[in-house]
Structure formats: C-alpha cells, structure tokens
N, C-alpha and C positions, 0 to 999 in steps of 0.2 A: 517613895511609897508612903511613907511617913506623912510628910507635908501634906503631898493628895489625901490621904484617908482623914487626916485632922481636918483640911478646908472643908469633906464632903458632908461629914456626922453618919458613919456607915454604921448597922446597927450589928451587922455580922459581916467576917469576912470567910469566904471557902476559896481554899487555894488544891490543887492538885500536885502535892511534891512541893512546896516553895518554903524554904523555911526564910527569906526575905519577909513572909508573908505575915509568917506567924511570928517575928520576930517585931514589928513595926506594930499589928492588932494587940501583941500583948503590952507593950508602952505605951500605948493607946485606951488600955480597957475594954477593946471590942474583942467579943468572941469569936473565938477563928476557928472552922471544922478544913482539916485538912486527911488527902486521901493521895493512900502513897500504892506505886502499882510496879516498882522496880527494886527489887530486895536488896539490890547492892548499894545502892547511894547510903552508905551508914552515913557518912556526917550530917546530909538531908535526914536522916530520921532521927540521928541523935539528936539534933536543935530540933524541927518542927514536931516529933513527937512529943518531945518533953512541953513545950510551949501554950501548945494547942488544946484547945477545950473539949472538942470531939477529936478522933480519929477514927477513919473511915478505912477498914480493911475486909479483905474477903477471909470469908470461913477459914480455907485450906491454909493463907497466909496466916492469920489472926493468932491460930492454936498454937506455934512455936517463935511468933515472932512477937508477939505486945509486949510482953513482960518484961526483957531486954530491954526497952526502948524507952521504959519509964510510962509505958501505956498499962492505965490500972482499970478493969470493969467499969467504972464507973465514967471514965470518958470514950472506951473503946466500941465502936456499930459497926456491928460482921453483918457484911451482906454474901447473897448465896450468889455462887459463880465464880469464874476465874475473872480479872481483870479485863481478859483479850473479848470473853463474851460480851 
C-alpha cells in the first residue's frame, strides 16, 4: 500500500476501518480521514484513530467513544445517523 501510494502522489487518502491505511498515508505525509462503523475492532481504532487526520463518527457513537481513542475535537466530524442508515 505504501509503494502504490508513493508511485501514485495521492493528495488524501479515506479508508473505512483500515488502519493499514492510515498507517502507510502517515509515513507518507498524506492526509488520511478515516470512518469507523464497528465498535469492537479496538486495535483497528486504537492504530487508525490515533493516526489519522480526520475521523469520521456518528453523533450516538462520537459522545462516549472519541476521547478513548486519542480522537481530540479538532480532528473529530460527527455526522447525524446511525451507520446502518
């Protein structure tokens, strides 16, 4: 993922759940929004949270889950909805 994203010059990268993702754009210098929709993956949120430039969570998740995860207001966008919507 590395390799590919170095040959291509990606100017952002958005993963859903990948911390492969966010782990390769931040050795990289590309900004990565990533959007997590399954509460239990702690290792996936422990790495791609902490990584990541945005994170993408819904309202209901956002209020007891960001803070834990090393996600601070300033890279955190609550959108309205559950996930399944």
């Amino acid at each position: 993922m590395r390799r590919f994203g170095k040959r291509q010059g990606f100017d952002l990268a958005l993963a859903h759940g990948s911390y492969d993702l966010a782990m390769a754009a931040r050795s990289l210098g590309i900004p990565e929004a990533n959007m997590h929709d399954y509460e239990y993956a702690s290792t996936q949120h422990q790495i791609a949270c902490r990584l990541a430039t945005r994170v993408n969570l819904s309202r209901q998740r956002a209020a007891g889950a960001a803070s834990p995860l090393g996600v601070k207001a300033d890279k955190l966008f609550q959108y309205p909805g559950l996930k399944e919507e």
